[in-house]
C-alpha positions in Angstrom: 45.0 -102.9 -300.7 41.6 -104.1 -299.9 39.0 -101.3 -298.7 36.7 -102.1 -296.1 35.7 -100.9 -292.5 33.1 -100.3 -290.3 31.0 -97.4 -290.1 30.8 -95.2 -287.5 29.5 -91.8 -285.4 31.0 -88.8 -284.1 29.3 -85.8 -282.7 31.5 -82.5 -283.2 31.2 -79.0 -281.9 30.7 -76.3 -284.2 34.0 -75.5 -286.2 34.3 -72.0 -287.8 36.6 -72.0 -291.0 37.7 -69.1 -292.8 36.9 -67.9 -296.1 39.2 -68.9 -298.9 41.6 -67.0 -300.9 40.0 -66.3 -303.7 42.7 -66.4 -306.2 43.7 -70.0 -305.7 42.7 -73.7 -304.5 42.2 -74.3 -301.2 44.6 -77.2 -300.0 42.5 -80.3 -298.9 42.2 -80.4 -295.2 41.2 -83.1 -292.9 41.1 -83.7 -289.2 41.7 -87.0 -287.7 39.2 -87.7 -284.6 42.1 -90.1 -282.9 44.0 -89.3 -279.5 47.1 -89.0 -281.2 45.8 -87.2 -283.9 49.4 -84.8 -283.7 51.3 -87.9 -284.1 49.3 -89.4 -287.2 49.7 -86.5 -288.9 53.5 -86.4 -288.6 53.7 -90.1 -290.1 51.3 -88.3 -292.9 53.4 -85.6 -293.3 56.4 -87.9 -293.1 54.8 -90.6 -296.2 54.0 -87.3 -298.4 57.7 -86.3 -298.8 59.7 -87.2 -301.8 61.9 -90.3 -300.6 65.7 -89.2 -299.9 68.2 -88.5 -302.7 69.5 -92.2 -302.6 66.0 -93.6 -302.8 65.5 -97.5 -301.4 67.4 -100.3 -302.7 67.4 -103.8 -301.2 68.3 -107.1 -302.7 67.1 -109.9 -300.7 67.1 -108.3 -297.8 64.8 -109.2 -294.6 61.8 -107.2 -294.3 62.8 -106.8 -290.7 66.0 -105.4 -291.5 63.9 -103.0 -294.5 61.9 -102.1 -291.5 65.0 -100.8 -289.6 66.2 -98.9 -292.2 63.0 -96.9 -292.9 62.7 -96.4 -289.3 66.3 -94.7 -289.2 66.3 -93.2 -292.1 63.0 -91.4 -292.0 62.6 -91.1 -288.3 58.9 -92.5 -287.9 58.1 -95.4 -285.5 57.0 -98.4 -287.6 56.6 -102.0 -286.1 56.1 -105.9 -287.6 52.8 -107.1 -286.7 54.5 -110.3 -286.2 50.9 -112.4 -285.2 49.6 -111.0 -288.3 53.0 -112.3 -290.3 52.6 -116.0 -288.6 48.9 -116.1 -289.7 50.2 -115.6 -293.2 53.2 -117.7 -292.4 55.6 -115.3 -293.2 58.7 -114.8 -291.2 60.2 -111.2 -290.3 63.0 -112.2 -292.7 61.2 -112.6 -295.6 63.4 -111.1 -298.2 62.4 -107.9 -300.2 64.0 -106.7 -303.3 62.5 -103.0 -304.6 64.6 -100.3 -306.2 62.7 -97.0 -306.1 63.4 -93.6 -306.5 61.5 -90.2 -307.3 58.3 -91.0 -305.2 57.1 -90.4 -301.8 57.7 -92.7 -299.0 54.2 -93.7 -298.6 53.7 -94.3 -302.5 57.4 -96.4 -302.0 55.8 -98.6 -298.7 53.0 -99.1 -300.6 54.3 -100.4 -303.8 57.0 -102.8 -301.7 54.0 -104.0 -298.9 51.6 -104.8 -301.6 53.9 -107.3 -303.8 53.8 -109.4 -300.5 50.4 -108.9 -299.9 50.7 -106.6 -296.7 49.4 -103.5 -295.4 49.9 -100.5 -293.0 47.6 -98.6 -290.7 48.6 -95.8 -288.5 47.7 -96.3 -285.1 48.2 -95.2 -281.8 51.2 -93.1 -283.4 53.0 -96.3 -285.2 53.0 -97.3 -288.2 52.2 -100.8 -287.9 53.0 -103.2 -291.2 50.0 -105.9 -291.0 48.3 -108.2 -293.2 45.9 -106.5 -295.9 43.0 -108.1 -294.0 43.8 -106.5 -290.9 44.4 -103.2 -292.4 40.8 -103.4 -293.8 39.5 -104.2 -290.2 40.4 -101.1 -288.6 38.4 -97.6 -288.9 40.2 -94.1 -289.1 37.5 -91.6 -288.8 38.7 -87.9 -290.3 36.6 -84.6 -290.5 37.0 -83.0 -293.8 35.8 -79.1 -294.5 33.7 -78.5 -297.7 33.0 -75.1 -297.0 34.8 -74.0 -300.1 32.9 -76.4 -302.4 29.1 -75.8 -301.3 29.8 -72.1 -302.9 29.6 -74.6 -306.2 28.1 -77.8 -305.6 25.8 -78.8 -302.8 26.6 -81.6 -300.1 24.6 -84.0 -302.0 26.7 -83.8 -305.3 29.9 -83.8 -303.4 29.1 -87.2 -301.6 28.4 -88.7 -304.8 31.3 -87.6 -306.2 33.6 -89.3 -303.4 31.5 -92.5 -303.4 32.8 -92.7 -307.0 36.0 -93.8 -305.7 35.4 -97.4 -305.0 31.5 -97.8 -304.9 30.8 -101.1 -304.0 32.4 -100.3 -300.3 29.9 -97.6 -299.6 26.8 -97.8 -297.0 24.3 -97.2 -299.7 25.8 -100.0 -302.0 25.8 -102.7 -299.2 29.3 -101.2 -297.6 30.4 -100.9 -294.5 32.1 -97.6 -294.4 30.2 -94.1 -294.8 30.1 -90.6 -295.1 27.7 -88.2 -292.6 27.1 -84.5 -293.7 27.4 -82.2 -290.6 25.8 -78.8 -292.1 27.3 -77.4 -294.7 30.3 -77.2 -294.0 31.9 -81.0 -292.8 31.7 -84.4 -293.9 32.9 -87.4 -291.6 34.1 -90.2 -293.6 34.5 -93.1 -291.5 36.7 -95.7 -293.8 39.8 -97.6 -294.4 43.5 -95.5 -294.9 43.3 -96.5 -298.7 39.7 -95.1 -299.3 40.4 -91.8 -297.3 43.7 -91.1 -299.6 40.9 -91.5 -302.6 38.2 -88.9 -300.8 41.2 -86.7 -300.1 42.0 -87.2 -303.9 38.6 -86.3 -305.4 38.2 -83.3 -302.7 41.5 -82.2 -304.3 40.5 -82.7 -307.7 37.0 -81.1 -307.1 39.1 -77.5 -305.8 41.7 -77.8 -308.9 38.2 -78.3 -311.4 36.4 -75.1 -309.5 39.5 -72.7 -309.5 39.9 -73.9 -313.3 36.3 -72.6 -313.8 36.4 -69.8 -312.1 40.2 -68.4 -312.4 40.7 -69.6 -316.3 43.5 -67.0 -316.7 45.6 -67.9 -313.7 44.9 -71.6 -315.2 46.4 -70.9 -318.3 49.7 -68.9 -316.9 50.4 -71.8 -314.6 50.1 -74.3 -317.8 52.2 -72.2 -320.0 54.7 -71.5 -317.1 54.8 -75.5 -317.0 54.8 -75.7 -320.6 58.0 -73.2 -320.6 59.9 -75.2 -317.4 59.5 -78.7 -319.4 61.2 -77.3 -322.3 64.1 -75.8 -320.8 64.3 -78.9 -319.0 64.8 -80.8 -322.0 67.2 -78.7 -323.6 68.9 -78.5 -320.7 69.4 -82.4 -319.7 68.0 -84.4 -323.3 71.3 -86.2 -323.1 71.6 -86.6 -319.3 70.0 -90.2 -318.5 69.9 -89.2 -314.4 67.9 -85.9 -314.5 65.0 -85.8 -312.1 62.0 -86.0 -313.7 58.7 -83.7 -312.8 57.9 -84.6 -309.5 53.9 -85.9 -309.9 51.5 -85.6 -307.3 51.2 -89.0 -305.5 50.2 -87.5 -302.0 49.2 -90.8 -300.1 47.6 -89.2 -296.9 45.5 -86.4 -299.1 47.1 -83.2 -299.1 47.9 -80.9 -296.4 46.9 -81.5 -292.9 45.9 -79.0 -289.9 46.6 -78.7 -286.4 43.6 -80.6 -284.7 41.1 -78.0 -284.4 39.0 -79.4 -281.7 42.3 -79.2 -279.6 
């Protein structure tokens, strides 16, 4: 999915966040500045979860009736942007074939969307299945807290860090989307879905690095308690060919939300 948008400006009121526990991560946060910021974040919430027992399986089967499906199945409004599919002269029964399972629903839409060159955006409390072009035309601005990280880094180093992630669509590097510092304690990112899942990804990866660093021991017991899970695991299934396997982390909305804060 291509990763462009437009940057933009929001003026917030002073937002008061609590200290963190200081014997674990803090979960990445972010606060959407839409009007139905509740419903977004049930689609997010929604796209995070593991995809049902049975996973998705279609053969040839029209994307409208795919679309259906997921809508029933998963209980999330999702729509055909059906000017954007006669721009790419693509009919709603373009057929789809995809066997998945052991992923999130967002990490599933995602693989299935991108083999026929399509998109999705959240908006105005749909998810709406578009053209990539489209989905790169159309700005999401979220508020994400830092508090946490300034203890360690300062706002400077953590900007640079998330304009890592994709550099060339950045405002200093000729972009169009950006990132405004409020204080110390928020950053407004102003960019496409895609890139927000990669800020939310390095803001998570930045928490898991500083709680490594500072709680080494707790570290260490969660990688040995791993360690000890994986091999009873094995013993326990090496000849069963349909055992799950470890769930990995492929969050595709950036960790765990909040309630809006700025109501």
């Amino acid at each position: 999915m291509r990763k462009c948008l437009f940057a933009g400006l929001l003026v917030l009121p002073t937002l008061a966040l609590a200290e963190p526990p200081a014997d674990q991560p803090v979960a990445t946060k972010r606060f959407w500045a839409d009007d139905n910021e509740g419903a977004a974040q049930k689609i997010e919430r929604v796209l995070r979860e593991p995809l049902n027992d049975v996973g998705i399986e279609f053969v040839e089967t029209p994307l409208e009736e795919v679309v259906a499906f997921l809508r029933d199945e998963y209980e999330i409004e999702i729509q055909l942007d059906l000017r954007a599919l006669d721009e790419l002269g693509m009919a709603t029964k373009e057929p789809v074939t995809v066997n998945l399972r052991y992923v999130s629903l967002g990490a599933a839409l995602r693989f299935t969307l991108n083999r026929l060159d399509l998109g999705y955006v959240i908006d105005d409390e749909v998810l709406l299945i578009t053209s990539n072009d489209i989905a790169c035309a159309i700005p999401r601005t979220a508020i994400y807290p830092v508090q946490d990280l300034t203890n360690s880094y300062n706002v400077d180093e953590i900007i640079n860090a998330l304009q890592t992630t994709s550099p060339e669509v950045w405002e200093p590097n000729g972009g169009m989307q950006s990132i405004k510092q409020i204080g110390a304690e928020l950053l407004v990112v102003n960019a496409t879905q895609a890139v927000h899942e990669e800020v939310a990804g390095v803001l998570k990866a930045l928490r898991a690095a500083k709680h490594a660093i500072e709680s080494p021991h707790d570290v260490e017991a969660e990688d040995e308690h791993a360690e000890h899970e994986h091999h009873d695991g094995h013993d326990d299934h090496s000849h069963d060919h349909d055992a799950k396997p470890h769930d990995v982390d492929g969050n595709p909305f950036g960790g765990e939300t909040n309630d809006n804060p700025f109501g």
